[in-house]
VEXMAR-537013 format. One record per residue (C-alpha): residue number from 1; residue in three letters; y, z, x. Coordinates in steps of 0.05 Angstrom, whole numbers, m for minus. Layout:
// residues N
[atom NUM, 'ALA', [Y, Z, X]];
...
//
This chain:
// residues 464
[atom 1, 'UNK', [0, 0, 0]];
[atom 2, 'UNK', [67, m15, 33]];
[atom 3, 'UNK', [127, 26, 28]];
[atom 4, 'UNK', [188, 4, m8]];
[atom 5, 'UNK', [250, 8, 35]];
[atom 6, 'UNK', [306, 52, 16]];
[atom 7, 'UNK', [377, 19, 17]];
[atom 8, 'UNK', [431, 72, 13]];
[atom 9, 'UNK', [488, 55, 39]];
[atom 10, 'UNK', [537, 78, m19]];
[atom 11, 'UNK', [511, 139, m21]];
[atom 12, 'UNK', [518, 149, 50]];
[atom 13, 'UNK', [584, 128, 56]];
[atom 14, 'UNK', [602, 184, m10]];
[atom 15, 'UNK', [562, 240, 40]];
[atom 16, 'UNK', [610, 215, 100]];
[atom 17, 'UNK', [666, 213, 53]];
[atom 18, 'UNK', [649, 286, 23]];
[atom 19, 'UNK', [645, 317, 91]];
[atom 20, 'UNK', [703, 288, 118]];
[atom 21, 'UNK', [662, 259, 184]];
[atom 22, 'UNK', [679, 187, 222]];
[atom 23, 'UNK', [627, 142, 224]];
[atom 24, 'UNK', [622, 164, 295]];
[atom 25, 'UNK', [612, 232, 282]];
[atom 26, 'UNK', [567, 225, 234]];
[atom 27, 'UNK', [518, 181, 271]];
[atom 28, 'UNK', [521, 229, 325]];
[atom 29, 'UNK', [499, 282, 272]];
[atom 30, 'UNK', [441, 226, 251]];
[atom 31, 'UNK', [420, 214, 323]];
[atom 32, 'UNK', [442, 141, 315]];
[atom 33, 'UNK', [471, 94, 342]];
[atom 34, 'UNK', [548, 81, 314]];
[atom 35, 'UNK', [527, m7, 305]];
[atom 36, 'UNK', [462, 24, 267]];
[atom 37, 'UNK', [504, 68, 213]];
[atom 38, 'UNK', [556, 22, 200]];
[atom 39, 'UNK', [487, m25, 191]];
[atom 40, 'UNK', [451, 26, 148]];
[atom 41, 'UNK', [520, 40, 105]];
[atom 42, 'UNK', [536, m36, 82]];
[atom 43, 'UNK', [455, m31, 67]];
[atom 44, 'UNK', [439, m86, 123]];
[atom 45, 'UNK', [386, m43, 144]];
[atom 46, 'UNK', [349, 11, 109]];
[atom 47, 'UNK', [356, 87, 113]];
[atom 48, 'UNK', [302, 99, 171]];
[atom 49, 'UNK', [258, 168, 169]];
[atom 50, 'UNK', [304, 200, 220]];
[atom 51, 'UNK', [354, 196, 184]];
[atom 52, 'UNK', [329, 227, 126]];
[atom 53, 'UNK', [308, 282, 164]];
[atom 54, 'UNK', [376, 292, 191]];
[atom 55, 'UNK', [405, 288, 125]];
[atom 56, 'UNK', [365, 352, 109]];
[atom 57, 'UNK', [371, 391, 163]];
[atom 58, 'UNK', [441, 378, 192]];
[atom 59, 'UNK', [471, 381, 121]];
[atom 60, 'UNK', [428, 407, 75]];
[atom 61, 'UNK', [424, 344, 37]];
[atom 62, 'UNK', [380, 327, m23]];
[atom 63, 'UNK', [347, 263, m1]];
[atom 64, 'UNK', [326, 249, m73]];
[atom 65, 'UNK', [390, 241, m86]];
[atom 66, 'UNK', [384, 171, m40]];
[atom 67, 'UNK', [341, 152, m99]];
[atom 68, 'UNK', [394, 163, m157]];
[atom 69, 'UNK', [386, 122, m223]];
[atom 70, 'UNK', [456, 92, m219]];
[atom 71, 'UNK', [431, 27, m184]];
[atom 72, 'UNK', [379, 17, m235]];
[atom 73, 'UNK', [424, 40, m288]];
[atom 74, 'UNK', [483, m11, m263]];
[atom 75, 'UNK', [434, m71, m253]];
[atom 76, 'UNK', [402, m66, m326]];
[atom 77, 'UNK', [473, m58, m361]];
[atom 78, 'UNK', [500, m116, m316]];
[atom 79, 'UNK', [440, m159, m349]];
[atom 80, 'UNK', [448, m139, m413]];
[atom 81, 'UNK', [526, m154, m407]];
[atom 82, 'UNK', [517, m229, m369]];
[atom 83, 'UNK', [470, m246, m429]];
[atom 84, 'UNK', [538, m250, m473]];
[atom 85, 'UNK', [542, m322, m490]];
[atom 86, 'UNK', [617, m322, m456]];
[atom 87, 'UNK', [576, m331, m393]];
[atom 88, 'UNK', [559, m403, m400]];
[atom 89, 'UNK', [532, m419, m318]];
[atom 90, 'UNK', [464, m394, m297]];
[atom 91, 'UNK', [452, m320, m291]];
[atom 92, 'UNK', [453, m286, m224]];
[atom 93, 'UNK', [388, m271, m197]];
[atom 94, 'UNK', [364, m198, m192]];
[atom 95, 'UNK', [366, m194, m124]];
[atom 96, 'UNK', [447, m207, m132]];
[atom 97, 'UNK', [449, m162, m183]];
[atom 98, 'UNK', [410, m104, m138]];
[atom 99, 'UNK', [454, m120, m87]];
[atom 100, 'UNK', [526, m114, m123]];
[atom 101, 'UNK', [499, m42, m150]];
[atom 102, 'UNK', [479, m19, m80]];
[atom 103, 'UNK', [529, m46, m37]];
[atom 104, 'UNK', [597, m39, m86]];
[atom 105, 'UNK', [583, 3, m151]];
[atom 106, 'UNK', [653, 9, m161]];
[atom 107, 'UNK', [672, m64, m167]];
[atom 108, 'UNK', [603, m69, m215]];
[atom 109, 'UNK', [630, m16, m260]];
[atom 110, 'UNK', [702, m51, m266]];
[atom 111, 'UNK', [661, m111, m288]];
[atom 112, 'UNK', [623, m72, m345]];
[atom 113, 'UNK', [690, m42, m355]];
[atom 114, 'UNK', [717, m114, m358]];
[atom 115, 'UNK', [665, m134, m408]];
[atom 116, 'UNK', [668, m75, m455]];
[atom 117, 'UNK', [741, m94, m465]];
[atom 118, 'UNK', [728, m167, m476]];
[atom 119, 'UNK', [674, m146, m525]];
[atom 120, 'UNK', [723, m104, m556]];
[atom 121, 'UNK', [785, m151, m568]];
[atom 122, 'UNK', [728, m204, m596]];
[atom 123, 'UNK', [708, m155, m645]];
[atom 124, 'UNK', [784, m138, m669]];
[atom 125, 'UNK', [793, m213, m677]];
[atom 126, 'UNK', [740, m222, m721]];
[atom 127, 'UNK', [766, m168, m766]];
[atom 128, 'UNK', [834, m194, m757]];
[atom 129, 'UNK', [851, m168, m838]];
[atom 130, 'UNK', [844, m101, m817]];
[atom 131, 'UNK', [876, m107, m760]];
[atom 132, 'UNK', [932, m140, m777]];
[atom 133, 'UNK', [944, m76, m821]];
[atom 134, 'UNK', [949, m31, m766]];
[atom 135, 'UNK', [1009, m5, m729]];
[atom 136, 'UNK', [985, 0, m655]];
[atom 137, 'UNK', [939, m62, m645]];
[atom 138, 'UNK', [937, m54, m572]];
[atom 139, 'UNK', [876, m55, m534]];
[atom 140, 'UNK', [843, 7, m522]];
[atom 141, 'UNK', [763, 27, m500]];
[atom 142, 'UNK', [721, 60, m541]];
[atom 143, 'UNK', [736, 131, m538]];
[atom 144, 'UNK', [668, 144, m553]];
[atom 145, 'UNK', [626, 86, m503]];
[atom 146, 'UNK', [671, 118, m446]];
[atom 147, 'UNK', [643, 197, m456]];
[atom 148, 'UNK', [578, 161, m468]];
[atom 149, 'UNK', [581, 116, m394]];
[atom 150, 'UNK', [603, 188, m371]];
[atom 151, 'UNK', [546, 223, m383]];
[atom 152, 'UNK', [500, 171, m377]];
[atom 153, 'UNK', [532, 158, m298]];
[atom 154, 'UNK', [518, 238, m289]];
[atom 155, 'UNK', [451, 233, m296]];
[atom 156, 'UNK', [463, 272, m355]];
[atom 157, 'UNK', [477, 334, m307]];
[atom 158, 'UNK', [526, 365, m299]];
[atom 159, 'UNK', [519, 417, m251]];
[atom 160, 'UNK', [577, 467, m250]];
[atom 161, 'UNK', [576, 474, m328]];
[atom 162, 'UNK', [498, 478, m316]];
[atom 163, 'UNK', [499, 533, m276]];
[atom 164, 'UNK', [554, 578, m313]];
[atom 165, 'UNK', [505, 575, m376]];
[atom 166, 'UNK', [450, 597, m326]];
[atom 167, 'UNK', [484, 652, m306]];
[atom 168, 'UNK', [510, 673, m379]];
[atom 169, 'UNK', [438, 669, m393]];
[atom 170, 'UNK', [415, 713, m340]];
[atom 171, 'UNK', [469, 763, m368]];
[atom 172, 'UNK', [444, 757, m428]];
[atom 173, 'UNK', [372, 783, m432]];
[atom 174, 'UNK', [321, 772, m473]];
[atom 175, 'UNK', [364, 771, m540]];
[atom 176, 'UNK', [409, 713, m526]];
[atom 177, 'UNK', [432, 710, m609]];
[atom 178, 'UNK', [446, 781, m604]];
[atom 179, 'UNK', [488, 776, m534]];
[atom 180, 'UNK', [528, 714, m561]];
[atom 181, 'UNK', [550, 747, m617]];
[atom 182, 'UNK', [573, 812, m580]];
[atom 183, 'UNK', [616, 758, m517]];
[atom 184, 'UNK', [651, 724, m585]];
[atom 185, 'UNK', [663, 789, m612]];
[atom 186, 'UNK', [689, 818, m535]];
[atom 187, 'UNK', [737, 748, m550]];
[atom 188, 'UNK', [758, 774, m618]];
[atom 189, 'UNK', [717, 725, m654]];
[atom 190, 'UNK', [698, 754, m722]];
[atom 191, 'UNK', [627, 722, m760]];
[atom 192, 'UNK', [624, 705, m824]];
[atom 193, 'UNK', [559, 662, m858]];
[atom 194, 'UNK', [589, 629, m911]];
[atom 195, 'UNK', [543, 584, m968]];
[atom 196, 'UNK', [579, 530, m950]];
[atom 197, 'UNK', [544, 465, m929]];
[atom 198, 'UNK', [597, 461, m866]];
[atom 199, 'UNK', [558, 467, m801]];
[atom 200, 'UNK', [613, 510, m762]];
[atom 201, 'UNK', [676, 530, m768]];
[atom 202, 'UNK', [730, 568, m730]];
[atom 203, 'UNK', [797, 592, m746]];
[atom 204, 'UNK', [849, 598, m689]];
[atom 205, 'UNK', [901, 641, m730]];
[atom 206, 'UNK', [856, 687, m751]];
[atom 207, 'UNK', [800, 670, m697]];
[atom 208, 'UNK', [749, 670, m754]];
[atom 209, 'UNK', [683, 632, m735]];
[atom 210, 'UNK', [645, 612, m795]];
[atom 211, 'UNK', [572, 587, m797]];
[atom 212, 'UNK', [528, 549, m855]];
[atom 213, 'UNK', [477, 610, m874]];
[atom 214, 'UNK', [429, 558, m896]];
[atom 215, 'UNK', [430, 533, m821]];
[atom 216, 'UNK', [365, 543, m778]];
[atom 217, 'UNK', [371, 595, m731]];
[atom 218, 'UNK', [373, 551, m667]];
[atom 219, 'UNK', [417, 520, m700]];
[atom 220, 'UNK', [464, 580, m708]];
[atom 221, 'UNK', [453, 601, m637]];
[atom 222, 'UNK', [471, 538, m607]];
[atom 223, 'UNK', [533, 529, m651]];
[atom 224, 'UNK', [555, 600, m640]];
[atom 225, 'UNK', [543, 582, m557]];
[atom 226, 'UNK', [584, 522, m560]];
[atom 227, 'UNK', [648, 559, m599]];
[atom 228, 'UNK', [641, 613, m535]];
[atom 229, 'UNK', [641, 557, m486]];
[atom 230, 'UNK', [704, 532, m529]];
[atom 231, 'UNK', [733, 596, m515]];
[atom 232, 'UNK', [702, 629, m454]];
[atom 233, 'UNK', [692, 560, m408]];
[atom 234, 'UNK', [762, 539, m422]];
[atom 235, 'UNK', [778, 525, m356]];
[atom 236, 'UNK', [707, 499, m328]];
[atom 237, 'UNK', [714, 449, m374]];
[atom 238, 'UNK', [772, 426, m366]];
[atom 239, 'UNK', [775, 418, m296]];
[atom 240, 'UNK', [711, 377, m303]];
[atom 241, 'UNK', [750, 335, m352]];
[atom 242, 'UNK', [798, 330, m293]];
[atom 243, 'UNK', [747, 298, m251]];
[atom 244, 'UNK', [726, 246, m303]];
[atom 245, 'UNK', [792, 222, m309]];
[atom 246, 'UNK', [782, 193, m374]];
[atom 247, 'UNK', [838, 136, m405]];
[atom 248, 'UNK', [849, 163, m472]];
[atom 249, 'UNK', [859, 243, m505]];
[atom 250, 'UNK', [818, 228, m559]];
[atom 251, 'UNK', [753, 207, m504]];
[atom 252, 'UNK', [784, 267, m469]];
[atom 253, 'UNK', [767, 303, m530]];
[atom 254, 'UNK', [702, 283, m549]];
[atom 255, 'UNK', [670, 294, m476]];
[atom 256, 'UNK', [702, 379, m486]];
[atom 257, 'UNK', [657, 374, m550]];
[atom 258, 'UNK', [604, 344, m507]];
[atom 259, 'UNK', [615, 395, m453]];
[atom 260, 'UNK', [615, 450, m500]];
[atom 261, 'UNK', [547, 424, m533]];
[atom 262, 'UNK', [509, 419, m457]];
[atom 263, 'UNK', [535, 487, m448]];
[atom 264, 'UNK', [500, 514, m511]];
[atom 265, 'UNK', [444, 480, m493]];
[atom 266, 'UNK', [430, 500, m428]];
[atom 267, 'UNK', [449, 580, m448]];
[atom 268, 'UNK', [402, 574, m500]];
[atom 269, 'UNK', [345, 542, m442]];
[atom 270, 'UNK', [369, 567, m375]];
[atom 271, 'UNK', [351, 516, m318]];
[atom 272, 'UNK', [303, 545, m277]];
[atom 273, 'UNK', [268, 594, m330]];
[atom 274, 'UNK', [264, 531, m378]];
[atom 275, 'UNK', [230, 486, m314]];
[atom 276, 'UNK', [176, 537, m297]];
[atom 277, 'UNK', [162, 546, m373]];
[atom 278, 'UNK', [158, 478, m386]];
[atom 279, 'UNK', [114, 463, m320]];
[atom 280, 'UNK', [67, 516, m344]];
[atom 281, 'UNK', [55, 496, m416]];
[atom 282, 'UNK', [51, 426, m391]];
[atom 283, 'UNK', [118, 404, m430]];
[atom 284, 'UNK', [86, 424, m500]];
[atom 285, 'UNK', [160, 412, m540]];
[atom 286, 'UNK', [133, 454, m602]];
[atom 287, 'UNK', [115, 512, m548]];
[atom 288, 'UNK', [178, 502, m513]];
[atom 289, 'UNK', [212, 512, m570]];
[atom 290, 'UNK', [186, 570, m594]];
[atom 291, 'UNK', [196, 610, m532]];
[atom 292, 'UNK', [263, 591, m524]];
[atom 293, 'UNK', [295, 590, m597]];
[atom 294, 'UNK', [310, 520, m597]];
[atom 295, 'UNK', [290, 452, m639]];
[atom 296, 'UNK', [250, 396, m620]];
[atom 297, 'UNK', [300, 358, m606]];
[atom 298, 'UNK', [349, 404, m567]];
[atom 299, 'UNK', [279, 418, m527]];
[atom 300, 'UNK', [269, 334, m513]];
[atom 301, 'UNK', [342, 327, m498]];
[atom 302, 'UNK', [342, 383, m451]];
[atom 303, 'UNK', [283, 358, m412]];
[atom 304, 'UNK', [314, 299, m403]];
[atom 305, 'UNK', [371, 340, m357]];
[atom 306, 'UNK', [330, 373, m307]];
[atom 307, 'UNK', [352, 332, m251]];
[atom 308, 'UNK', [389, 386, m211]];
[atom 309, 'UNK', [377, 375, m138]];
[atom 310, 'UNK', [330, 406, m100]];
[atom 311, 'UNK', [294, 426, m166]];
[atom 312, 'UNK', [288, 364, m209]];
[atom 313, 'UNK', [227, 360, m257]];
[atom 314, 'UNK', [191, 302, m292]];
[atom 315, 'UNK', [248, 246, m292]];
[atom 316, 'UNK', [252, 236, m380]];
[atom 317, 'UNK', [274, 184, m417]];
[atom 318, 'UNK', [307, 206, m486]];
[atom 319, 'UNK', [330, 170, m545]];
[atom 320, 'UNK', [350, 188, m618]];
[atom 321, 'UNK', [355, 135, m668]];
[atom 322, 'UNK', [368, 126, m735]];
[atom 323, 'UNK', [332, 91, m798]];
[atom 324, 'UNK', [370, 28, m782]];
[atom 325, 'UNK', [346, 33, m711]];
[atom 326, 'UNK', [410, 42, m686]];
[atom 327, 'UNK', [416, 93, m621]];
[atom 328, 'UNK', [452, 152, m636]];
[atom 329, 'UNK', [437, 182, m566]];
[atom 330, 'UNK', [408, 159, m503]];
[atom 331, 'UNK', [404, 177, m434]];
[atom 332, 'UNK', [338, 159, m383]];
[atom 333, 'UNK', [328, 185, m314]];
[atom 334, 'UNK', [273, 128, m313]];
[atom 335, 'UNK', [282, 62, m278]];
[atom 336, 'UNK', [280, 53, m362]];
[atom 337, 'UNK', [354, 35, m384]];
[atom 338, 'UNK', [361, 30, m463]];
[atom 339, 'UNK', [414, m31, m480]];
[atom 340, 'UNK', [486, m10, m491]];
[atom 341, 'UNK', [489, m57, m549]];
[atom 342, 'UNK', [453, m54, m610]];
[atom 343, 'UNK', [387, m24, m631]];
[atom 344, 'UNK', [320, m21, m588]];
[atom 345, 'UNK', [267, m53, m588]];
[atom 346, 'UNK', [230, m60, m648]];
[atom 347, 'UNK', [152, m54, m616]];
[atom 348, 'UNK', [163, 18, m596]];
[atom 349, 'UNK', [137, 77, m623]];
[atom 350, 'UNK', [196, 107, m636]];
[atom 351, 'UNK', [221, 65, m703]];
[atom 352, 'UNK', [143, 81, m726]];
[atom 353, 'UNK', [162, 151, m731]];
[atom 354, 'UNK', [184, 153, m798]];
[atom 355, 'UNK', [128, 134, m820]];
[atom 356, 'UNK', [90, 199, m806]];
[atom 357, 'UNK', [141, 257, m820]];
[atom 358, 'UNK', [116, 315, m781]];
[atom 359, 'UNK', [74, 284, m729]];
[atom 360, 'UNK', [83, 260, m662]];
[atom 361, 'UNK', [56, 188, m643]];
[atom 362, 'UNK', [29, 169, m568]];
[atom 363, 'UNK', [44, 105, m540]];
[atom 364, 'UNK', [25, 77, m474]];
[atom 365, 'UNK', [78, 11, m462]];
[atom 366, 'UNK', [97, m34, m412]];
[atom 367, 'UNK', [163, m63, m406]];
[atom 368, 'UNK', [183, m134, m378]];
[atom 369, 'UNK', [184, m109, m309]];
[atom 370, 'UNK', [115, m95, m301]];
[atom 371, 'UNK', [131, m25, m309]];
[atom 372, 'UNK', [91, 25, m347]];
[atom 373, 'UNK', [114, 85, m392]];
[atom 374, 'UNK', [81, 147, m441]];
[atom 375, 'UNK', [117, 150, m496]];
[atom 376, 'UNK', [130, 205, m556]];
[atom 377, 'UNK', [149, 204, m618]];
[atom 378, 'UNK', [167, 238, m680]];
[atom 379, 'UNK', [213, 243, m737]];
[atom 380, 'UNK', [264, 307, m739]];
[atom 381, 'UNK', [300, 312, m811]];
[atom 382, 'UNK', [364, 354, m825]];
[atom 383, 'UNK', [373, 371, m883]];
[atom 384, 'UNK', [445, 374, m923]];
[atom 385, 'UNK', [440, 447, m943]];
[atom 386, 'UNK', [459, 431, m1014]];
[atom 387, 'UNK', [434, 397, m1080]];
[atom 388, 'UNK', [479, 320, m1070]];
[atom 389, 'UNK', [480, 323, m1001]];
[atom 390, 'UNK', [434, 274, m968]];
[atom 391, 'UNK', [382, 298, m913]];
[atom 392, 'UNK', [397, 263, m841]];
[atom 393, 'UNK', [345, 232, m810]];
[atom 394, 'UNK', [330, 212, m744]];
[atom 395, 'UNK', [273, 197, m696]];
[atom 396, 'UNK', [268, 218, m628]];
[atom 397, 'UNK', [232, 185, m567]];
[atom 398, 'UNK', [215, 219, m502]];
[atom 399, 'UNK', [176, 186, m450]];
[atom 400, 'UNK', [165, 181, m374]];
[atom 401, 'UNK', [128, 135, m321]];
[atom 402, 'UNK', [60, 132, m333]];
[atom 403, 'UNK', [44, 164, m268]];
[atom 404, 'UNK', [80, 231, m288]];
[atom 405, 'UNK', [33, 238, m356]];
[atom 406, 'UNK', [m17, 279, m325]];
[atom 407, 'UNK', [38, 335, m329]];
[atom 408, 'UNK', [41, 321, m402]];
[atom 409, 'UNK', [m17, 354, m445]];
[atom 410, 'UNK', [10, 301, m503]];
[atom 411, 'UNK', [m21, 252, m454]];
[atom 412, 'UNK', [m84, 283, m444]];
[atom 413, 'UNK', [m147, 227, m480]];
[atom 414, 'UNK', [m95, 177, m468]];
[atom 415, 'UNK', [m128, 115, m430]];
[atom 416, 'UNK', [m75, 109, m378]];
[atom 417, 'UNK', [m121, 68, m327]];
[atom 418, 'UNK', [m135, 13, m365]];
[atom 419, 'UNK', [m82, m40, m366]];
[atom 420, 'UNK', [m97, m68, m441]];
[atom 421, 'UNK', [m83, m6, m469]];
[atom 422, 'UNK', [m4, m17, m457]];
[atom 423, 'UNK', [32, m44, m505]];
[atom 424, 'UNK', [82, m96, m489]];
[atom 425, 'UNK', [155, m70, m507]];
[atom 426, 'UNK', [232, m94, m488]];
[atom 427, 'UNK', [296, m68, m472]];
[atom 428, 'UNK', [335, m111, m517]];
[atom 429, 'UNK', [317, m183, m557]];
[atom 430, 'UNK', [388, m211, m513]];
[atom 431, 'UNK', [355, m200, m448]];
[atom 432, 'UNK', [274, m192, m464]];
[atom 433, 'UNK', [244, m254, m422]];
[atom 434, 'UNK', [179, m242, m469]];
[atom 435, 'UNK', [168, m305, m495]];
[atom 436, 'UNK', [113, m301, m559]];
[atom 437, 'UNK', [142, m234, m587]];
[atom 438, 'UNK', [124, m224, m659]];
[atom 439, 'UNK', [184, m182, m678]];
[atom 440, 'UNK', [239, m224, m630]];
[atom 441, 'UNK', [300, m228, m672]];
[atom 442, 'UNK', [334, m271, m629]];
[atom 443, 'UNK', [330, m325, m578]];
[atom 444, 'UNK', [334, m298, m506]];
[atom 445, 'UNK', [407, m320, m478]];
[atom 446, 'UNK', [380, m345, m414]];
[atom 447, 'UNK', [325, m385, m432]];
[atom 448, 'UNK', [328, m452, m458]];
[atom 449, 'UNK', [294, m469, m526]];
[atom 450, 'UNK', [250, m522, m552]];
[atom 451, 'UNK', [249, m537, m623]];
[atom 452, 'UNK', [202, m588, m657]];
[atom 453, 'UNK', [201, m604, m727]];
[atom 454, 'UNK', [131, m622, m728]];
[atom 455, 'UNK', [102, m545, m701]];
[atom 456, 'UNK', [103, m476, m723]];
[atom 457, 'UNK', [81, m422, m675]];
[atom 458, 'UNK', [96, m344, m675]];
[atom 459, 'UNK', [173, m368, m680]];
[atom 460, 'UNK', [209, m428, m703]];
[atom 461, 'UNK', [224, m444, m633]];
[atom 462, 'UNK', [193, m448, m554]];
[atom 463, 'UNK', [226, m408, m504]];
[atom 464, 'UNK', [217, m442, m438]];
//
């Protein structure tokens, strides 16, 4: 078996950068020569073993982090955005693609930044009525894709927050409902349950935190652990906000909310507690969340964050999507990257889920790539708390490479040796090079089609 070279070279410059070393003095610190970094940095040659080493013991490095996701993440949403028709020339080849990630992520980031706002303007022009009716008309991102690309560029980890819960956690004891309610009460906070179908609610003036009795109690928890980070992370927060720079108040906004929420979660299943636990029950989600308070699908989405360095677990994909099949949330520490646009792929597991309400469905798949996954799935349902209110329901997916599954007892029976037993699925139809897919919904943009009147296969036209 030969070993797959590692090409680094942005992240080495970022360590350089960090430390606030000259190439020279850094490849003094790597025992190189200062031709070889400068080599190793624009990713001419690979990251050798010495070097690693050094990395580790001169500075204490994580070397996994050489291996981050944002190259595969970059490359798979620079596909997804080249199959927009506006690109009318031949695609780049992967290799180019691989390359632009590696060697200038920056510039490949300004060109999905550069697309989003294309995509954006063509969608205000086709609803030129309604936009004709508005005051401000002037182009501005999506509030809401730009805390998404945020998160989903952390790795979904964010460490400083991470670690604050950790320790409020550790504070807390055993009791954590009992301990959140005494810190909002040390703020002033006074509870109140109310009958009323609204999930939270808190009152500045009066600082009054209200929350829906008919509510789970995770559910209470975590909402009562997101109003303290509100309150008691005030500042963490916001200089994290500070750091993501982001172009609007209202995206500004949304990722404090999304702050506030990882902070709840990761009180409510402290880091390295919630790793050993969910090492030793062999990532059982219905165990998982019984020990720690939580629901299913806080428990998938928080296994899907444990990429701290030095103690990363099982690298998750996780996905929520709705009856339409449109994804509500996503993030994947897998070489898996869900598409930015639209729904996914019909074939997997995941849309089967509401199909069988209260049971989780096994799915061994292989994307494109050659690529294999375990996947899981099941349906969560939330209901409106009322008589007229409609229940919410979603499905959540939660998968890994196929070679982490033994770690999963869900995978346990599963025939993960034999290659027929994978089922073939896609990231998106746009960019799927499949050719005789039975649920394609349309042509792949960079293929050519054949269509003759006189033959009918699987689809009403030949993908070359």
């Amino acid at each position: 078996m030969t070993t797959q070279k590692l090409y680094a070279g942005a992240k080495l410059r970022e360590l350089r950068g960090r430390i606030g070393l000259t190439q020279k003095a850094f490849a003094e610190k790597l025992g190189v020569s200062l031709p070889y970094l400068n080599q190793m940095e624009n990713n001419n040659r690979p990251v050798s073993t010495t070097v690693v080493l050094a990395l580790a013991q001169e500075f204490g490095f994580d070397v996994t982090e050489l291996q981050s996701g944002d190259e595969a993440r970059l490359v798979s949403d620079m596909r997804e955005a080249l199959a927009d028709p506006v690109f009318t020339g031949p695609a780049p080849p992967p290799s180019d693609l691989r390359l632009a990630a590696s060697n200038a992520p920056t510039l490949a980031r300004a060109f999905l930044d550069l697309h989003t706002a294309y995509r954006q303007t063509h969608e205000r022009l086709a609803s030129l009525d309604e936009a004709l009716g508005r005051e401000d008309s002037r182009l501005q991102p999506s509030p809401w894709e730009e805390v998404r690309d945020f998160f989903h560029y952390c790795d979904n980890y964010i460490d400083a927050v991470d670690r604050a819960a950790e320790g409020f956690a550790s504070r807390a004891g055993p009791d954590i409902a009992a301990a959140v309610e005494a810190a909002l009460a040390h703020q002033g906070v006074t509870m109140i349950r109310s009958r009323d179908p609204e999930l939270r609610r808190y009152d500045a003036e009066t600082r009054t935190l209200t929350l829906a009795r008919t509510a789970a109690p995770a559910t209470q928890v975590f909402q009562m652990l997101l109003q303290l980070a509100l309150l008691d992370q005030d500042k963490l927060l916001e200089a994290t906000l500070d750091f993501a720079r982001f172009q609007s108040d209202q995206a500004r906004s949304i990722a404090k909310i999304g702050l506030a929420n990882y902070f709840a979660g990761a009180a409510l299943m402290p880091y390295r507690a919630f790793l050993e636990t969910a090492q030793e029950t062999r990532h059982d989600l219905e165990r998982l969340a019984d020990r720690f308070g939580a629901s299913l699908e806080q428990v998938a989405h928080r296994l899907s964050t444990l990429q701290r360095p030095g103690a990363k677990g099982i690298p998750f994909f996780f996905v929520r999507v709705d009856q339409a099949g449109t994804i509500t949330k996503r993030h994947s520490a897998t070489t898996l990257q869900f598409a930015r646009f639209g729904g996914a792929c019909p074939l997997w597991n995941v849309h089967r889920a509401f199909e069988t309400p209260g049971r989780w469905l096994r799915q061994l798949a292989e994307t494109p790539d050659g690529v294999r996954y375990f996947c899981l799935a099941r349906d969560v349902s939330k209901p409106g708390g009322a008589w007229g209110i409609p229940t919410r329901r979603f499905a959540i997916g939660l998968g890994c490479e196929v070679k982490h599954a033994g770690a999963l007892t869900y995978a346990d029976g599963m025939p993960t040796d034999h290659g027929d037993a994978f089922e073939p699925i896609g990231i998106s139809c746009r960019i799927c090079e499949r050719r005789n897919c039975p649920q394609r919904s349309v042509p792949p943009l960079e293929r050519q089609l054949r269509v003759d009147p006189n033959y009918r296969g699987m689809l009403p036209y030949q993908v070359d």
